[in-house]
N, C-alpha and C positions, 0 to 999 in steps of 0.2 A: 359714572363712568368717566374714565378721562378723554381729553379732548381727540388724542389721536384714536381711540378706539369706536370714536360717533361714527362714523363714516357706515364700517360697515354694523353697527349695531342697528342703527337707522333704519339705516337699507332694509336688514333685515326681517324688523317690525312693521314695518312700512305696508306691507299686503292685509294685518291682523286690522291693523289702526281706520283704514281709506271707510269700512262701513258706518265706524261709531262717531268718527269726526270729532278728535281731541285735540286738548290744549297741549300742547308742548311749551312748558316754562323753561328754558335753560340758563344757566349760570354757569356753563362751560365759558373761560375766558378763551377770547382766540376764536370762539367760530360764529361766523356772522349768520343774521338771520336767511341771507341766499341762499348759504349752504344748508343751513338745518331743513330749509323748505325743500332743497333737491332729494335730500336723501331719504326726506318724507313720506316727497307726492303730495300731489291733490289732496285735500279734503282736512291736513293737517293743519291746524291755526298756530302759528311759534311766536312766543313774545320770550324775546333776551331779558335778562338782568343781571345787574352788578350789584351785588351788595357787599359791603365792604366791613371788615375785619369786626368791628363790635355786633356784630350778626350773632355772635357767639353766644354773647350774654345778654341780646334781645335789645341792644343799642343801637342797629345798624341805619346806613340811609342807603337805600335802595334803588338808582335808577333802572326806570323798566321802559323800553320801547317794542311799539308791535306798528307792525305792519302792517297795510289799508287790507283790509278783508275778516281781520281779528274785533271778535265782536264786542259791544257791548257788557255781554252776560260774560263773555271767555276777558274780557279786560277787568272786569270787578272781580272775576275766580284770581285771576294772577294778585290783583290788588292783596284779596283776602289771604291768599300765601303768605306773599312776599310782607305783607304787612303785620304778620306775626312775628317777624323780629324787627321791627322799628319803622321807620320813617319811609313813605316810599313817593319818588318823584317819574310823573311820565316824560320823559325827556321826546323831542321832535324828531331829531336824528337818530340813527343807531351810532355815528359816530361822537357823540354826545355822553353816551354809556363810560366813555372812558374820561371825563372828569367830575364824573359824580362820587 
């Protein structure tokens, strides 16, 4: 989806999602993880990423940050994503994501 259209697709999904308790990986540029957790709710875990143009052809490096409450289990599901097309680094900050 594009970035201006998260808002209310979110919203949306947001009542389906609160019993199963999922990862939300995003790689929308522009929207930070406050926002994706707002239009959530509760019970959603969101880890950001950037990966960057050789993603394409399975070259990429990946920085990924998530937020204190993102577990474990839900930090190695993103790993194993995002780590299908190249390299992936946990970065501290979310504002970090933007020079990886």
């Amino acid at each position: 989806m594009k970035p201006q259209d998260a808002a209310s697709v979110l919203t949306a999904l947001a009542g389906e999602w609160h019993a199963q308790g999922p990862l939300l990986i995003s790689v929308a540029a522009g929207l930070r993880v406050a926002a994706l957790q707002a239009w959530c709710g509760p019970g959603v875990a969101v880890v950001r990423a950037m990966p960057n143009r050789p993603a394409l052809v399975g070259a990429a490096a990946t920085g990924l940050f998530a937020p204190p409450g993102v577990t474990g289990p839900q930090r190695a599901t993103a790993e194993q994503v995002l780590g299908s097309v190249g390299e992936i680094v946990w970065v501290p900050t979310e504002a970090a994501l933007d020079v990886v």
